[in-house]
mmJSON file of the N, C-alpha and C atoms, coordinates in Angstrom:
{"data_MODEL":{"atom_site":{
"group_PDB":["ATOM","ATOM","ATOM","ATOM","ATOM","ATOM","ATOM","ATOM","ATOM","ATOM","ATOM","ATOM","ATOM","ATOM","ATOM","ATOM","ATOM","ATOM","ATOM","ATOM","ATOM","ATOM","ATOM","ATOM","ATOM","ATOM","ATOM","ATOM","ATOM","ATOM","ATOM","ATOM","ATOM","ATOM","ATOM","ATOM","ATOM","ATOM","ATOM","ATOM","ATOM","ATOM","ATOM","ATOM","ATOM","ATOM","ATOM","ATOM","ATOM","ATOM","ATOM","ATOM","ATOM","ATOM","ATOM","ATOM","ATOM","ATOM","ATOM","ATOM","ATOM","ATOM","ATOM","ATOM","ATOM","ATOM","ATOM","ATOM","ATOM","ATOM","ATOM","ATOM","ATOM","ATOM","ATOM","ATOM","ATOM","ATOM","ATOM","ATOM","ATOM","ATOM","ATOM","ATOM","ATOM","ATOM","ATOM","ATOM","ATOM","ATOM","ATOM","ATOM","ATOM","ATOM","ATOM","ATOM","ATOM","ATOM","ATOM","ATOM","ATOM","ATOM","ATOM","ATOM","ATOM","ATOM","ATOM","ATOM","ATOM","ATOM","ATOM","ATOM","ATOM","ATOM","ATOM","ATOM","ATOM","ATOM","ATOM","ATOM","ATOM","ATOM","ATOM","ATOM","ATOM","ATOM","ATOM","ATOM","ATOM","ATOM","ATOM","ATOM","ATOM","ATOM","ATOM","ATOM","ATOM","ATOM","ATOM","ATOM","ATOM","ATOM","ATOM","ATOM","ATOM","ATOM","ATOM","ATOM","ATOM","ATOM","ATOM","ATOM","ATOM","ATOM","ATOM","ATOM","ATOM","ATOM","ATOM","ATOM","ATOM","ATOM","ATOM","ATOM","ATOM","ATOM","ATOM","ATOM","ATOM","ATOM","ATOM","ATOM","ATOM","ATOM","ATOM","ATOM","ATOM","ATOM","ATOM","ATOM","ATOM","ATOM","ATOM","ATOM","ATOM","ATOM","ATOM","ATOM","ATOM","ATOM","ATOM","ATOM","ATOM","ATOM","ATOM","ATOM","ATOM","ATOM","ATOM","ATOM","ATOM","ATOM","ATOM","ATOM","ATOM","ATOM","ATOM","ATOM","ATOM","ATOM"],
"id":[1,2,3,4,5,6,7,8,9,10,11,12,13,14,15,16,17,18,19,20,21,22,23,24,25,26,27,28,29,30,31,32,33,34,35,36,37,38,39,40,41,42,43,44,45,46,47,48,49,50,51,52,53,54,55,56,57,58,59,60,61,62,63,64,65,66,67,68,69,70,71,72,73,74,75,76,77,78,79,80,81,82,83,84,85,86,87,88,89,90,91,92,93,94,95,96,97,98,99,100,101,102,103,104,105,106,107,108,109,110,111,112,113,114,115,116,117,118,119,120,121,122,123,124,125,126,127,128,129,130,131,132,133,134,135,136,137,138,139,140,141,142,143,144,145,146,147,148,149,150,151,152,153,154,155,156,157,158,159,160,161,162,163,164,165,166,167,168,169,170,171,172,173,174,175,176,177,178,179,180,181,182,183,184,185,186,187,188,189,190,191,192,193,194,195,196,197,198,199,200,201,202,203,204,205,206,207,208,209,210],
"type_symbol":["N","C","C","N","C","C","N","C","C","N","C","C","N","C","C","N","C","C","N","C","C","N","C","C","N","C","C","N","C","C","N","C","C","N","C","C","N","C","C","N","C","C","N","C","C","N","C","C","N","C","C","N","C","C","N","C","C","N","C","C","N","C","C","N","C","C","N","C","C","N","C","C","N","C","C","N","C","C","N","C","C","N","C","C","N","C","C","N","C","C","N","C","C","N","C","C","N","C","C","N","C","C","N","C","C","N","C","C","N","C","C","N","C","C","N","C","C","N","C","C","N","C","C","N","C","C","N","C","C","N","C","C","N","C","C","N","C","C","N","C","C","N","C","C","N","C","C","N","C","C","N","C","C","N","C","C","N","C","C","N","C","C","N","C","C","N","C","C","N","C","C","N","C","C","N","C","C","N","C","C","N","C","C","N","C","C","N","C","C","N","C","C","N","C","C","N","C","C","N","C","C","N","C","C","N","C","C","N","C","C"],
"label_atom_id":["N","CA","C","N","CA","C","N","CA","C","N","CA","C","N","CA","C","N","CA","C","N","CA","C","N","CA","C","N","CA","C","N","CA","C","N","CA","C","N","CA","C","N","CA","C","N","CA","C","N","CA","C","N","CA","C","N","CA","C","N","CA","C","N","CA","C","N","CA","C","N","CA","C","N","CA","C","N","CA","C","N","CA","C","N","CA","C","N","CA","C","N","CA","C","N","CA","C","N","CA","C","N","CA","C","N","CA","C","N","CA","C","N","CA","C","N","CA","C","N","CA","C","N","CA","C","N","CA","C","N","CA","C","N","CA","C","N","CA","C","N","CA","C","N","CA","C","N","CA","C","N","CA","C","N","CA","C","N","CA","C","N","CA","C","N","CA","C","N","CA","C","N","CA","C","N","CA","C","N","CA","C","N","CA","C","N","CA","C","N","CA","C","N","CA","C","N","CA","C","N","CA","C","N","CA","C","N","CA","C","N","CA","C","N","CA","C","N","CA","C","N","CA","C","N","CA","C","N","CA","C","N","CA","C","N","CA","C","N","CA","C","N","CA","C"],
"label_alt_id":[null,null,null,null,null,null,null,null,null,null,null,null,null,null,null,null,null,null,null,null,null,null,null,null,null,null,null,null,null,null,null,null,null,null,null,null,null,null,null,null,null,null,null,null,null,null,null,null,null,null,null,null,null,null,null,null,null,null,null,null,null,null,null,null,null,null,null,null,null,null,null,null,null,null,null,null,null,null,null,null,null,null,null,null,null,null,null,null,null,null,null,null,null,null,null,null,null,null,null,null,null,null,null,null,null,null,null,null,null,null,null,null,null,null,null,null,null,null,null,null,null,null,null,null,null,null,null,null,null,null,null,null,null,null,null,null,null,null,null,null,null,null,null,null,null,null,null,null,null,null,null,null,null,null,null,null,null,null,null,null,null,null,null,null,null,null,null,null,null,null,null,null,null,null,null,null,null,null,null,null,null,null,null,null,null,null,null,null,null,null,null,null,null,null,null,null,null,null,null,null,null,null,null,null,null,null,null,null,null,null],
"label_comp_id":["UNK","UNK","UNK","UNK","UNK","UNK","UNK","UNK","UNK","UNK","UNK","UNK","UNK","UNK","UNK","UNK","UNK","UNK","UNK","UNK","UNK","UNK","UNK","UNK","UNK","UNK","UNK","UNK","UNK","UNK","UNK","UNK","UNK","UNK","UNK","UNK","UNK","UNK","UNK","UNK","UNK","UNK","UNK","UNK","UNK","UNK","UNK","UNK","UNK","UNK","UNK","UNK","UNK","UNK","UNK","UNK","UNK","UNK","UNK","UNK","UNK","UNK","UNK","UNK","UNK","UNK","UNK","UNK","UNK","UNK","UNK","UNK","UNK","UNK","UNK","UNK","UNK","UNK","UNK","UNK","UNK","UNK","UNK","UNK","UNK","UNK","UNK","UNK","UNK","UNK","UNK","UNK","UNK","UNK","UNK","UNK","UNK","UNK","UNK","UNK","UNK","UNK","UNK","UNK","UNK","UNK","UNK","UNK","UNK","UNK","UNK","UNK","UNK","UNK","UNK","UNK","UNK","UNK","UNK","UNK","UNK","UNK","UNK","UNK","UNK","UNK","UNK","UNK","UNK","UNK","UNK","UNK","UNK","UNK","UNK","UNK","UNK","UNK","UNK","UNK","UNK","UNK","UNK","UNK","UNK","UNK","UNK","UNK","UNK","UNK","UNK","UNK","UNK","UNK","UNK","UNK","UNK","UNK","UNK","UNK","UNK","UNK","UNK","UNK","UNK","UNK","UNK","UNK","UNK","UNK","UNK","UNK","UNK","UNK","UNK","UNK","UNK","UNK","UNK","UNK","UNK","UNK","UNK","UNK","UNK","UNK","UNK","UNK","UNK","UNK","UNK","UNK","UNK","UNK","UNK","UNK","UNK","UNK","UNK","UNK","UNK","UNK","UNK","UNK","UNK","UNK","UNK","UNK","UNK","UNK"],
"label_asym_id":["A","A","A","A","A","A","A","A","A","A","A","A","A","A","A","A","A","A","A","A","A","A","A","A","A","A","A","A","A","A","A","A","A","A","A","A","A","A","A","A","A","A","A","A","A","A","A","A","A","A","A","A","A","A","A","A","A","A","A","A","A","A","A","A","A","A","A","A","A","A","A","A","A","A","A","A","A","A","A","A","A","A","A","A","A","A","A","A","A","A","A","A","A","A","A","A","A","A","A","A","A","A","A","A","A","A","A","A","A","A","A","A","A","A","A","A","A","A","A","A","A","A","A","A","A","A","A","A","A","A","A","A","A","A","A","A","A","A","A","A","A","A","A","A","A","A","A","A","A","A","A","A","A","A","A","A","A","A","A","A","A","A","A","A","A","A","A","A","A","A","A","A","A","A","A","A","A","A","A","A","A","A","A","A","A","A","A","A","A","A","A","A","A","A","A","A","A","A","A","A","A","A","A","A","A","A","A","A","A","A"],
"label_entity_id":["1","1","1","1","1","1","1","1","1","1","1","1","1","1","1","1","1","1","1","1","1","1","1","1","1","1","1","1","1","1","1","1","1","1","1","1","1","1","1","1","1","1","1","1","1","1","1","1","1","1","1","1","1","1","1","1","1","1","1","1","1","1","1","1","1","1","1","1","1","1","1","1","1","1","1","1","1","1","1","1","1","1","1","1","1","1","1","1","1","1","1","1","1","1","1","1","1","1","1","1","1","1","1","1","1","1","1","1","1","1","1","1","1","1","1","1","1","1","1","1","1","1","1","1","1","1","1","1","1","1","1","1","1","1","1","1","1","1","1","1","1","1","1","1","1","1","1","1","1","1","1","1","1","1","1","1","1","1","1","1","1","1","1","1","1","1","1","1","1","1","1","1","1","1","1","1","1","1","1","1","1","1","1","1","1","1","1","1","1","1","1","1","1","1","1","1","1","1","1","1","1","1","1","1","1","1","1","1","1","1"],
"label_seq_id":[1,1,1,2,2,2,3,3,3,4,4,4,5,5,5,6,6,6,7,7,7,8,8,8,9,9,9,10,10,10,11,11,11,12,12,12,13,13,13,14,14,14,15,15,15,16,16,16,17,17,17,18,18,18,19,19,19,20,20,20,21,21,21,22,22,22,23,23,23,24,24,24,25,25,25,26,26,26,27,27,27,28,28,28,29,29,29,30,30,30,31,31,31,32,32,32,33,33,33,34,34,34,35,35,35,36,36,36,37,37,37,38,38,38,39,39,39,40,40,40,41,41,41,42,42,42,43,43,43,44,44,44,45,45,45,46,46,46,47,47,47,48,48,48,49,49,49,50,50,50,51,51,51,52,52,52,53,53,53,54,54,54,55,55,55,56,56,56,57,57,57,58,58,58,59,59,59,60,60,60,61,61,61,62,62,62,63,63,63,64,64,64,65,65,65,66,66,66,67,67,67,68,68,68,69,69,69,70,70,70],
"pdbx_PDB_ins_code":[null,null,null,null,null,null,null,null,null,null,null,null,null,null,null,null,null,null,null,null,null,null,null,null,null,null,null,null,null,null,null,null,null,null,null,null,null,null,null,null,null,null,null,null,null,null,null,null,null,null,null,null,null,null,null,null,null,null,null,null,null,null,null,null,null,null,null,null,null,null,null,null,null,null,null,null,null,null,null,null,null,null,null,null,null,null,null,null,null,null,null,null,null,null,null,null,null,null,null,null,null,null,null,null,null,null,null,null,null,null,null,null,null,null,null,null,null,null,null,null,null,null,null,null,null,null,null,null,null,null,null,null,null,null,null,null,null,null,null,null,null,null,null,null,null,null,null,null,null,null,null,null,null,null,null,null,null,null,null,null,null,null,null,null,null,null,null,null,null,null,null,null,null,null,null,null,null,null,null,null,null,null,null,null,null,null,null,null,null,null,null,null,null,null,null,null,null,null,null,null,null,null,null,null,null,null,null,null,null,null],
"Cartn_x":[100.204,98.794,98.222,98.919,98.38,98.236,99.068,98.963,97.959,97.43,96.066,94.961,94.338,93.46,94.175,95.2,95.684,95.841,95.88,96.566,95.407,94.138,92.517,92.13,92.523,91.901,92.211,93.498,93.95,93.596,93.641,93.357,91.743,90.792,89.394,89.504,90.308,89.992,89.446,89.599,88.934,89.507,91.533,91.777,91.323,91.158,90.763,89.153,88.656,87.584,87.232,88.134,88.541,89.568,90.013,90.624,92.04,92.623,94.05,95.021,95.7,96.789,97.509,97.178,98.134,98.492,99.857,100.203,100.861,101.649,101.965,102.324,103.03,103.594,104.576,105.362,106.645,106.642,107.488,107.471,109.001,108.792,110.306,110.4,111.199,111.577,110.654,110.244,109.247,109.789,109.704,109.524,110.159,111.259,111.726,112.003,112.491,112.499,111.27,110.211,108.721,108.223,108.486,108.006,109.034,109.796,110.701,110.592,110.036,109.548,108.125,107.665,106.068,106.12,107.181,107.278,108.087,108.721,109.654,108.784,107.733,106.816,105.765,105.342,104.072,103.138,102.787,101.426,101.614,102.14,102.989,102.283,101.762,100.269,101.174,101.39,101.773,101.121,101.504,101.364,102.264,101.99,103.598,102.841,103.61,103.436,103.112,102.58,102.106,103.743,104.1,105.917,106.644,106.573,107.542,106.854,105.629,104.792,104.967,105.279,105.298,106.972,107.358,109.226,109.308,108.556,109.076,108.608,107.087,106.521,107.442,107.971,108.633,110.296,110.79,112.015,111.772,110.387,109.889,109.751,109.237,108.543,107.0,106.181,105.064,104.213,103.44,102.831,101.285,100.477,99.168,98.708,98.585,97.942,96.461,96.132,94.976,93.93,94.31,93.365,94.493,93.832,94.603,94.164,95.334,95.054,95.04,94.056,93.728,94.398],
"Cartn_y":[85.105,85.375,86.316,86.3,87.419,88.844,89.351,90.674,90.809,89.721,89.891,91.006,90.871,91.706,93.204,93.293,94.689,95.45,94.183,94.8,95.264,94.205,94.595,95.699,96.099,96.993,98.475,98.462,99.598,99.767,98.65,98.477,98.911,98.785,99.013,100.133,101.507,102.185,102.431,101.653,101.448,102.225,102.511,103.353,104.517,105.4,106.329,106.451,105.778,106.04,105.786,105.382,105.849,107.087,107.75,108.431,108.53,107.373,107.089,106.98,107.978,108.323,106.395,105.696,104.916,104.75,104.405,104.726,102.508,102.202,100.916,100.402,98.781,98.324,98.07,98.099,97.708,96.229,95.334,93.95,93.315,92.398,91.8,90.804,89.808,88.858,87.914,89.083,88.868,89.082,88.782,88.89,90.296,90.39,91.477,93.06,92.626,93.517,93.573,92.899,93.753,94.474,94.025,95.178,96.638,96.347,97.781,98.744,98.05,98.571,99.058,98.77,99.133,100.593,100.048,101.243,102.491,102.062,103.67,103.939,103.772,104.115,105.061,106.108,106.988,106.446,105.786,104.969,103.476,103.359,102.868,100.922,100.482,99.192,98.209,97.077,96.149,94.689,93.986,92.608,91.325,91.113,90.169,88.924,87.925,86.777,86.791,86.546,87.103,86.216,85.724,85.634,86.593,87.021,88.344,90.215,89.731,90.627,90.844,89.601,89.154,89.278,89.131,89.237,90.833,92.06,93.139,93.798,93.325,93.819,93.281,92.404,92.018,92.7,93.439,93.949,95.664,96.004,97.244,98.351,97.58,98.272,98.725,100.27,100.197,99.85,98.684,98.396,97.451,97.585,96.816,96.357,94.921,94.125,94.592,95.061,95.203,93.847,92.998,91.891,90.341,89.553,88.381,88.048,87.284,86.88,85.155,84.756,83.742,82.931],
"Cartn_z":[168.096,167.903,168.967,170.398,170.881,170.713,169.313,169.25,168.072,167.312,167.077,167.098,168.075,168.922,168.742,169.258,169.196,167.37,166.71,165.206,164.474,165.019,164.165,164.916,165.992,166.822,166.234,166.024,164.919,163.722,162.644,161.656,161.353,162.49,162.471,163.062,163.596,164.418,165.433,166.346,167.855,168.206,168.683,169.751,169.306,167.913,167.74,168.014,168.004,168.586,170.029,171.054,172.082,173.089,171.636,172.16,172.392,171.702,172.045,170.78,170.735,169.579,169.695,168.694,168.765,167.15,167.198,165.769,165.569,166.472,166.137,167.293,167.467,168.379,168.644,169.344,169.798,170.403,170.149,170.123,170.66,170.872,171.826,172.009,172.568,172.971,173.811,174.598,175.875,177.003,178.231,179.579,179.948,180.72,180.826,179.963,178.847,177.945,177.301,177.322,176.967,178.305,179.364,180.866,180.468,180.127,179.923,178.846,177.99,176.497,177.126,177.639,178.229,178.623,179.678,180.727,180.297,179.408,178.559,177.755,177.111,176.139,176.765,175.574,175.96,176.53,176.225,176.889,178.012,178.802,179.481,179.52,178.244,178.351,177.699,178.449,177.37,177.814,176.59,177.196,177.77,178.915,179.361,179.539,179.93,180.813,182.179,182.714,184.797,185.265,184.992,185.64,185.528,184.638,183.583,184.462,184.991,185.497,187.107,187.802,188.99,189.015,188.245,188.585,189.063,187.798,187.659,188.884,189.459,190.584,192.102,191.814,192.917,192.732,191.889,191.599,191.349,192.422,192.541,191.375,190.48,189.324,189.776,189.315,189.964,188.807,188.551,187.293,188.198,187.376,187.839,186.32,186.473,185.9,186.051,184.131,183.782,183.686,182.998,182.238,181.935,182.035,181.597,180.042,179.397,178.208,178.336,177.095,176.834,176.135],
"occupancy":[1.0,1.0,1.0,1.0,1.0,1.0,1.0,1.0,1.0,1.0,1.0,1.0,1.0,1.0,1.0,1.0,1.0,1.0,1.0,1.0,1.0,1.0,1.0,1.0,1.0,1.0,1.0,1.0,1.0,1.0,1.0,1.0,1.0,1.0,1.0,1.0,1.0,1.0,1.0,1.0,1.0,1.0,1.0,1.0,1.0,1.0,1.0,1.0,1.0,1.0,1.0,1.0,1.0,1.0,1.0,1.0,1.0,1.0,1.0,1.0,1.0,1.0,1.0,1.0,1.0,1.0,1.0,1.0,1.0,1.0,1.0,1.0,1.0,1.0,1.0,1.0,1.0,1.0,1.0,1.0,1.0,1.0,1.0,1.0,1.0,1.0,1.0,1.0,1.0,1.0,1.0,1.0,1.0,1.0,1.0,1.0,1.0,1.0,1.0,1.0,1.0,1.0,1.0,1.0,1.0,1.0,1.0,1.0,1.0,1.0,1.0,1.0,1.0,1.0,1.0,1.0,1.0,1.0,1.0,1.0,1.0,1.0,1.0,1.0,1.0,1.0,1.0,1.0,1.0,1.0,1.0,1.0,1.0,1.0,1.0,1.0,1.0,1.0,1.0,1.0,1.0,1.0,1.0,1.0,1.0,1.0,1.0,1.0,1.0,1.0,1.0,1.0,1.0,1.0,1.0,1.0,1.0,1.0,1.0,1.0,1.0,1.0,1.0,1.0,1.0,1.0,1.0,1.0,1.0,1.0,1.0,1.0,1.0,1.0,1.0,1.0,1.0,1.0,1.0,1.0,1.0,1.0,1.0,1.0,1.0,1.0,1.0,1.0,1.0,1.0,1.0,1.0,1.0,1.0,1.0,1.0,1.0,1.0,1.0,1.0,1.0,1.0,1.0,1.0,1.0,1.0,1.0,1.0,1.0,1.0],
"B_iso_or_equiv":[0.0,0.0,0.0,0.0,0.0,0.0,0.0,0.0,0.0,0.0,0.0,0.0,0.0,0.0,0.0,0.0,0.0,0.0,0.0,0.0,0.0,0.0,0.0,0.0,0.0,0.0,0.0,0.0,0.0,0.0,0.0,0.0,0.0,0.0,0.0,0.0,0.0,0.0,0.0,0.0,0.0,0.0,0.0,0.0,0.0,0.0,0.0,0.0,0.0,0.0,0.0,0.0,0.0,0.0,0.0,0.0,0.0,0.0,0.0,0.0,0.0,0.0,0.0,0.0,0.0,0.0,0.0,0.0,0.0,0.0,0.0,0.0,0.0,0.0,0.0,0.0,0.0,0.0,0.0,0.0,0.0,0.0,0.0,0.0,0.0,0.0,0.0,0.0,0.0,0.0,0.0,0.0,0.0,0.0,0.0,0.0,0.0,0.0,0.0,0.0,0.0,0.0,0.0,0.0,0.0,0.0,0.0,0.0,0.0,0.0,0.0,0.0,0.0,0.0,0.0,0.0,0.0,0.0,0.0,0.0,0.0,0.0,0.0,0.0,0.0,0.0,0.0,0.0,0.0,0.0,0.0,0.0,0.0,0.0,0.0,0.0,0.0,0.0,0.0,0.0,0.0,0.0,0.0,0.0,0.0,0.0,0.0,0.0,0.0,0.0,0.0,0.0,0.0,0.0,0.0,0.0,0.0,0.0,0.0,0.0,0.0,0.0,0.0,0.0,0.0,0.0,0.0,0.0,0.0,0.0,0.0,0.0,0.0,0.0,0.0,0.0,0.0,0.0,0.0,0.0,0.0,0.0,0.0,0.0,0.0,0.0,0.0,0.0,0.0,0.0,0.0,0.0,0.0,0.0,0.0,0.0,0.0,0.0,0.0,0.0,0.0,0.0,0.0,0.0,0.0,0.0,0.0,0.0,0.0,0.0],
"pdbx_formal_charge":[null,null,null,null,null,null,null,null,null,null,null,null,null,null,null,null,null,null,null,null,null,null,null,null,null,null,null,null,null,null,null,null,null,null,null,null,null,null,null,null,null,null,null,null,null,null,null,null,null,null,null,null,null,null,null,null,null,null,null,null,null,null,null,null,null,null,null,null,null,null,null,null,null,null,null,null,null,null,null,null,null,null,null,null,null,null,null,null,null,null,null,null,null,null,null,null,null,null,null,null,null,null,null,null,null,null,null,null,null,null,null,null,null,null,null,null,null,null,null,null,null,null,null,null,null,null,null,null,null,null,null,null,null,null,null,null,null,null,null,null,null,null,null,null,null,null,null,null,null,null,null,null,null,null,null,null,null,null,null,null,null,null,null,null,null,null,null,null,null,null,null,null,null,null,null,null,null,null,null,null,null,null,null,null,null,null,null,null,null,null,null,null,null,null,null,null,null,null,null,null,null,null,null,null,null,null,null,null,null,null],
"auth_seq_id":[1,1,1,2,2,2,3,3,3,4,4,4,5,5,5,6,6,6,7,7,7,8,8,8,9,9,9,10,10,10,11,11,11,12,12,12,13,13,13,14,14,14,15,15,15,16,16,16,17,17,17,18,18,18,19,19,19,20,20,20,21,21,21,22,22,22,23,23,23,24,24,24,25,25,25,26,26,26,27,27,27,28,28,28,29,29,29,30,30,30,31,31,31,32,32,32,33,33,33,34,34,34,35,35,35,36,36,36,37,37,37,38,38,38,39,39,39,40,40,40,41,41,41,42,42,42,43,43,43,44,44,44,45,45,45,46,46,46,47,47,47,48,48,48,49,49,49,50,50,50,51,51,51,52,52,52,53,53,53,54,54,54,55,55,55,56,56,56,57,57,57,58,58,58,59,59,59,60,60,60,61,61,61,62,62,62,63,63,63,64,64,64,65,65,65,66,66,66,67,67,67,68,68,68,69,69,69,70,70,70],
"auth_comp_id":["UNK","UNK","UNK","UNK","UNK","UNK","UNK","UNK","UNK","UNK","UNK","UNK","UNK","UNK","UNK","UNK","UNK","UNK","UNK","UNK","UNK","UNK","UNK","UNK","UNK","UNK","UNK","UNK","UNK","UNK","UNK","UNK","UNK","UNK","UNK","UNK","UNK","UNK","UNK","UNK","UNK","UNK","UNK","UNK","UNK","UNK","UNK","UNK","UNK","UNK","UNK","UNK","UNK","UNK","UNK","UNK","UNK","UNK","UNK","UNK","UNK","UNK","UNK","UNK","UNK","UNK","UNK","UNK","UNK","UNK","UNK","UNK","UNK","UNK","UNK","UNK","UNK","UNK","UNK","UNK","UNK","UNK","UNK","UNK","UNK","UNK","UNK","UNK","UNK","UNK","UNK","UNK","UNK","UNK","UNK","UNK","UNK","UNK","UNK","UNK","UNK","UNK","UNK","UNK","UNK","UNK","UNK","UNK","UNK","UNK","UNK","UNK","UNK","UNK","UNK","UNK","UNK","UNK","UNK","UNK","UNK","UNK","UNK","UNK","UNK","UNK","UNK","UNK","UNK","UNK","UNK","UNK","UNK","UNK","UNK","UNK","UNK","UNK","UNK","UNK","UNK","UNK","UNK","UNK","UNK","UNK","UNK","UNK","UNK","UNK","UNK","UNK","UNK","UNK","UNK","UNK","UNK","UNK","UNK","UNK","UNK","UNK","UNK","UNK","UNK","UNK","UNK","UNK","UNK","UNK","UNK","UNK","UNK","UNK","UNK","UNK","UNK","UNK","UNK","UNK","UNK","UNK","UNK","UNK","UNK","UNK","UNK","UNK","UNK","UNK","UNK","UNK","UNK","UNK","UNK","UNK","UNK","UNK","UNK","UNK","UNK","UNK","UNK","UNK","UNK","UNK","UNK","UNK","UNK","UNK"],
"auth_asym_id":["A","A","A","A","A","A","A","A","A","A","A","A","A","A","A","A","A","A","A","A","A","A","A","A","A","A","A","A","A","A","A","A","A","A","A","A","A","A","A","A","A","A","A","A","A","A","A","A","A","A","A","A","A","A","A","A","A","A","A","A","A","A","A","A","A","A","A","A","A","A","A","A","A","A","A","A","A","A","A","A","A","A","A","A","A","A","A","A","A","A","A","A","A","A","A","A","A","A","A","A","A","A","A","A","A","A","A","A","A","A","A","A","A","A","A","A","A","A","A","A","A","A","A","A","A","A","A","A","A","A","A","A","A","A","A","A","A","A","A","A","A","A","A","A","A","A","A","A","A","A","A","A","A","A","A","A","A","A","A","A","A","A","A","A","A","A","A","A","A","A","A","A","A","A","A","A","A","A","A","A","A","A","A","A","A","A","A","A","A","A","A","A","A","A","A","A","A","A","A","A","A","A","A","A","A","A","A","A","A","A"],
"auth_atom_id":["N","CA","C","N","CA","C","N","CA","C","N","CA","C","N","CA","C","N","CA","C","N","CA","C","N","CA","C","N","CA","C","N","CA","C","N","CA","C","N","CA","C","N","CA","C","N","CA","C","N","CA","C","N","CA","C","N","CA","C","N","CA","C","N","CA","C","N","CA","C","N","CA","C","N","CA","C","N","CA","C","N","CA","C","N","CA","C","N","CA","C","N","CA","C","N","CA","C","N","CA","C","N","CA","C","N","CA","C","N","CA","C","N","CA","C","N","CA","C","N","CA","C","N","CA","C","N","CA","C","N","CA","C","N","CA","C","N","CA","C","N","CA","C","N","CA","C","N","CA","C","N","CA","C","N","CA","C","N","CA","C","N","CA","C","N","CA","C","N","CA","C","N","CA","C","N","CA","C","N","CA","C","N","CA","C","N","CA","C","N","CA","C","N","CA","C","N","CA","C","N","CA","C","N","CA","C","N","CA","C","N","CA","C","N","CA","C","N","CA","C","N","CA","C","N","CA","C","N","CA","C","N","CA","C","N","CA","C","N","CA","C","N","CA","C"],
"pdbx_PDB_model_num":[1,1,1,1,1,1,1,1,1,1,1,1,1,1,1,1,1,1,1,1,1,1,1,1,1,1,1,1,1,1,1,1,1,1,1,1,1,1,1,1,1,1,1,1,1,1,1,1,1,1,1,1,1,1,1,1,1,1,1,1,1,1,1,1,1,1,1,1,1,1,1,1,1,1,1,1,1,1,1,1,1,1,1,1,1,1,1,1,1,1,1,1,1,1,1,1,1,1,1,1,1,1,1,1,1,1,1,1,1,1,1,1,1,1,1,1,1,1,1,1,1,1,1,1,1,1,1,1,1,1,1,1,1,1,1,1,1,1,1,1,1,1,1,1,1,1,1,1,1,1,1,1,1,1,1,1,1,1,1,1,1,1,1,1,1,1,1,1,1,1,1,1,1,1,1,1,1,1,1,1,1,1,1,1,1,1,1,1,1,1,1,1,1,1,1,1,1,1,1,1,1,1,1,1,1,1,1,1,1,1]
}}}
């Protein structure tokens, strides 16, 4: 359910009306291999777990936590 938010956000045209070519999402397992999928991607934004976030920052990835999810 967290990618929710992201699927209406497209579906209603928000990023285009912000400005941001987004065409779909890329999706995973989670922890590690969604920080890596983030970070090889054009737009470098994803959503992790703050463990999965805190591992990659501590294994000298340069990434900053935008927002927490609910």
């Amino acid at each position: 359910m967290y990618g929710v938010p992201f699927a209406v956000a497209l579906e209603k045209g928000y990023f285009k009306e912000a400005g941001v070519d987004v065409t779909g999402f890329i999706t995973s397992e989670g922890g590690g291999t969604t920080v890596r999928n983030a970070m090889a991607s054009e737009i470098p934004y994803g959503e992790v777990a703050l463990p999965a976030a805190i591992s990659a920052v501590k294994q000298g990835v340069d990434l900053t936590i935008v927002h927490g999810g609910v």
